[in-house]
C-alpha positions as CSV (number, residue, x, y, z in Angstrom):
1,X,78.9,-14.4,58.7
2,X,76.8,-15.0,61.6
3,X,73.5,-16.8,61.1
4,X,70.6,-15.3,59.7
5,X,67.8,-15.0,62.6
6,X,64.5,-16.3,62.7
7,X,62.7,-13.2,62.1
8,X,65.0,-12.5,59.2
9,X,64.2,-15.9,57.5
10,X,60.6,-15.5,58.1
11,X,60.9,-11.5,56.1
12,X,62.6,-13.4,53.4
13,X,60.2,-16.2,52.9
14,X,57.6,-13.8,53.1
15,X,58.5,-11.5,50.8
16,X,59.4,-14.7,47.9
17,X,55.6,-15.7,48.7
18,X,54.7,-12.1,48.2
19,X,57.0,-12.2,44.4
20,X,55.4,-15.5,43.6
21,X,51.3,-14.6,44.5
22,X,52.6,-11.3,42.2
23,X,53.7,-13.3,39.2
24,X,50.7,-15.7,39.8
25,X,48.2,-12.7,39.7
26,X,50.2,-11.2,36.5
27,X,50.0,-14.5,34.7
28,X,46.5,-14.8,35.5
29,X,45.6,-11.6,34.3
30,X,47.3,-11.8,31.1
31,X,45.8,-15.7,30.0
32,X,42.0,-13.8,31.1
33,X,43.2,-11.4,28.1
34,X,44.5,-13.5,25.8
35,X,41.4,-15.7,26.2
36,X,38.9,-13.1,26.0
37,X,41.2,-12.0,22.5
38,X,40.7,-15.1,21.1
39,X,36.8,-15.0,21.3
40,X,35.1,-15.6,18.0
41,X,31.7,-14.1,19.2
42,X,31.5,-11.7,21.7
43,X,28.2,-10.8,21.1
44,X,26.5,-14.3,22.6
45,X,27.8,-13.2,26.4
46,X,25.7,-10.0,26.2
47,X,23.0,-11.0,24.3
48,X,19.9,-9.3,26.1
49,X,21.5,-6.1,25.9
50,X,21.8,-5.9,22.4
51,X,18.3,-4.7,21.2
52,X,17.1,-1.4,23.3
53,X,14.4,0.7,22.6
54,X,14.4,4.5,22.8
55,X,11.1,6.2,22.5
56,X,10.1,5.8,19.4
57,X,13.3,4.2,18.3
58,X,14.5,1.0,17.8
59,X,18.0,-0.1,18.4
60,X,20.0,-3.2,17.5
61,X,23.6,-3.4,18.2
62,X,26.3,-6.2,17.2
63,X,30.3,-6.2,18.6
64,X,32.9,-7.0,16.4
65,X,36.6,-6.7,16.1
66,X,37.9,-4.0,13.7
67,X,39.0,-6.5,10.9
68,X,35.9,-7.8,10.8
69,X,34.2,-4.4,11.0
70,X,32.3,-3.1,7.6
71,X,34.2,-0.3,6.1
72,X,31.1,2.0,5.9
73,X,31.0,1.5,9.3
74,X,34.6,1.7,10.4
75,X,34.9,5.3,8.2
76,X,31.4,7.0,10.3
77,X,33.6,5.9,13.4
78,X,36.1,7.9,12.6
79,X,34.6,10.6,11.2
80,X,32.4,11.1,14.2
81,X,35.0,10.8,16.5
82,X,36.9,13.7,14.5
83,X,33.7,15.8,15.1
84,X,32.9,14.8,18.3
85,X,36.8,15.6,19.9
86,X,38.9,17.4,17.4
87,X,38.1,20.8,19.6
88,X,38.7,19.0,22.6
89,X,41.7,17.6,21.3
90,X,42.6,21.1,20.3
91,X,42.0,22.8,23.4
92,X,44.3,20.2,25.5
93,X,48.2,19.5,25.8
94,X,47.6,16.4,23.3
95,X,46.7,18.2,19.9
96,X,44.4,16.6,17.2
97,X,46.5,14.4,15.0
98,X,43.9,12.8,12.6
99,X,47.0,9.9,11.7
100,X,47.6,9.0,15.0
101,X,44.0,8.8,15.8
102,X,43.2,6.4,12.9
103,X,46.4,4.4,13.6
104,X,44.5,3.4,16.6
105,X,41.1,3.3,15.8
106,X,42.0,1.1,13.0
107,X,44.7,-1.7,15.7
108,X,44.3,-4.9,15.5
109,X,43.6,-5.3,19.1
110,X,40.2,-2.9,18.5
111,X,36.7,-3.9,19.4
112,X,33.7,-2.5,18.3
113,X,30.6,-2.3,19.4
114,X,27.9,-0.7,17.5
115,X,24.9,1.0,17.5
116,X,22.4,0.8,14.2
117,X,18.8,1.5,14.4
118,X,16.0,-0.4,12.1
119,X,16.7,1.3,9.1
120,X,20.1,0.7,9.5
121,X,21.5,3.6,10.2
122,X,24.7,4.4,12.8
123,X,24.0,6.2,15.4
124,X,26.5,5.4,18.2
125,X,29.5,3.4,18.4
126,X,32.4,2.3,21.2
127,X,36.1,1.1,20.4
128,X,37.5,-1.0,23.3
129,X,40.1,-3.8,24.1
130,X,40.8,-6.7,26.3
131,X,44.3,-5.8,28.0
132,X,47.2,-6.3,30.7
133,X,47.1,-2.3,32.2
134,X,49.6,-1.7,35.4
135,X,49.2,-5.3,35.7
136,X,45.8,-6.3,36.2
137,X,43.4,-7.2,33.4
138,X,41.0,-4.2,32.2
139,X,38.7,-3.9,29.6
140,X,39.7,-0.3,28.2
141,X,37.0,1.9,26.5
142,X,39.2,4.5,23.8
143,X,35.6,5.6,22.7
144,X,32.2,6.2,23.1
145,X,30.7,7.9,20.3
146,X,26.8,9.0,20.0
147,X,25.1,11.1,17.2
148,X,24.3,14.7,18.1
149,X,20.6,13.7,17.4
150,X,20.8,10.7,19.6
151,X,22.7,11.7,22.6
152,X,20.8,12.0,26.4
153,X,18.1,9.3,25.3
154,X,19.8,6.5,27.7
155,X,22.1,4.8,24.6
156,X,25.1,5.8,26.0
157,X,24.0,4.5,29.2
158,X,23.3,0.8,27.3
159,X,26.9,0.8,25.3
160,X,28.1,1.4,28.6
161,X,26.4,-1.4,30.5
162,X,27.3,-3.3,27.5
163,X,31.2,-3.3,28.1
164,X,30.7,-3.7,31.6
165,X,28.9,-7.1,31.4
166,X,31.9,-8.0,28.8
167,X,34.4,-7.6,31.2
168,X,32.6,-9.2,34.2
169,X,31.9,-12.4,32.0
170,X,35.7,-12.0,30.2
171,X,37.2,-11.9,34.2
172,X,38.2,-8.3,33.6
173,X,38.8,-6.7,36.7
174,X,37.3,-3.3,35.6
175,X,36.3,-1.7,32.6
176,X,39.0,1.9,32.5
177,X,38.9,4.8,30.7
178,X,40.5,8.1,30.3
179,X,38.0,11.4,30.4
180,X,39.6,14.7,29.5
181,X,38.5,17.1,32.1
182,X,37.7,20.3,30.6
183,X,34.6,18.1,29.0
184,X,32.3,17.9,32.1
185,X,29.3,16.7,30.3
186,X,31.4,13.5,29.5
187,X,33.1,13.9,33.0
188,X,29.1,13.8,34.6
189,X,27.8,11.2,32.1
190,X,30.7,8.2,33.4
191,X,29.7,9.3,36.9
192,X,26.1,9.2,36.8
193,X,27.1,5.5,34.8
194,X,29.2,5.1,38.2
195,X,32.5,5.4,37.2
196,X,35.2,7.3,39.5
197,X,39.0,8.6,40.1
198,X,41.0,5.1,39.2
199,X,43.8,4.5,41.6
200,X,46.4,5.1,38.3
201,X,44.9,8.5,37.7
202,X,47.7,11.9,37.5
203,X,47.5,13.7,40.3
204,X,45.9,16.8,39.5
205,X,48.7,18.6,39.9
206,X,51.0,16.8,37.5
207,X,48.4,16.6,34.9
208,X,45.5,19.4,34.3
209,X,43.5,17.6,31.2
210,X,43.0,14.4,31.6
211,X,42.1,11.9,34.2
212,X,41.5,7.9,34.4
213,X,38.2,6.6,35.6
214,X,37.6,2.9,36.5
215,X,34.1,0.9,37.3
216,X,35.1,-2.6,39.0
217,X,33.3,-5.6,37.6
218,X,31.6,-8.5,39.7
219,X,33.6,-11.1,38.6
220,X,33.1,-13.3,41.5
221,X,29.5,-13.0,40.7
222,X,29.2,-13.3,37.0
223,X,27.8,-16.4,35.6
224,X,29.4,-18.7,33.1
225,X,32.3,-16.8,32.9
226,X,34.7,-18.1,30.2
227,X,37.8,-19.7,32.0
């Protein structure tokens, strides 16, 4: 064999740097997870966001994982998630399938932040997680969940805020989120919070009810983020 040239040495050292920044990045990603995982108290990195005020309403929320969750509280989820989207589900290739839905409401890996006012009383709720998604470490909201009663007074706006500041302080590099599309109100809510087409989105074309919508987080700009 004759001897490699320079340019082909230089291709192949290249594209070993390229594997090896890859793998770094991976590896990086996934200890951000596993660190934000092993949080005890998520609720300390977002603490002035907690207590909001709507009108004439008071509202105090707490995050917790779902093992820790109260069962009163874990049971509303699910049932207002079943009457929030069990039409939707319906009206889409995916079905309603109650089991499955519970399955993974009720994963270990499921946060949840949630929404009580001063008597108590649920009124909105969001299930999220810390993961490694196409390689790069997202914050993914499954659900956000408001009461009927309580919906276009700004709370969704808050919960939403509220996962975003979690992931810029957890070094999440976005907080993601799938949006079925024949639901525009929910489709124009995530935009007017900023959210937009994510680069792992279906094309259109291969996939009619469902899209992926990402927000990127300041990470580089977050304080005291945990390392």
């Amino acid at each position: 064999m004759g001897k490699k040239s320079t340019t082909s040495t230089n291709k192949s050292k290249e594209k070993r740097q390229a594997r090896k920044l890859e793998q770094r990045r991976i590896a990086d990603g996934m200890s951000f997870v596993t660190t934000a995982n092993k949080l005890k108290d998520l609720n300390s990195l977002c603490k002035d966001l907690l207590m909001y005020s709507i009108e004439d309403k008071e509202i105090d929320m707490s995050i917790s994982r779902v093992t820790d969750l109260d069962k009163e509280a874990l049971d509303w989820a699910i049932d207002l998630t079943e009457r929030n989207m069990k039409k939707l589900y319906e009206t889409c290739a995916w079905g309603w399938n109650k089991e499955r839905k519970v399955e993974e409401m009720t994963d270990d890996a499921a946060w949840y932040l949630v929404a009580r006012d001063k008597n108590k009383k649920l009124q909105a709720f969001s299930h999220f997680r810390f993961d490694m998604d196409y390689g790069e470490p997202v914050l993914y909201c499954y659900e956000v969940q408001i009461e009927e009663a309580e919906r276009r007074r700004g709370l969704g706006q808050r919960l939403m805020q509220v996962l975003e500041r979690l992931a810029a302080e957890t070094r999440m590099h976005c907080v993601r989120l799938t949006a079925l599309t024949h639901n525009p109100s929910a489709a124009a809510f995530f935009r007017a919070c900023g959210y937009s087409i994510d680069d792992t989105s279906p094309a259109k074309e291969d996939c009619a009810h469902y899209e992926i919508l990402s927000k990127a987080t300041a990470v580089d700009n977050a304080e005291d983020c945990i390392a």
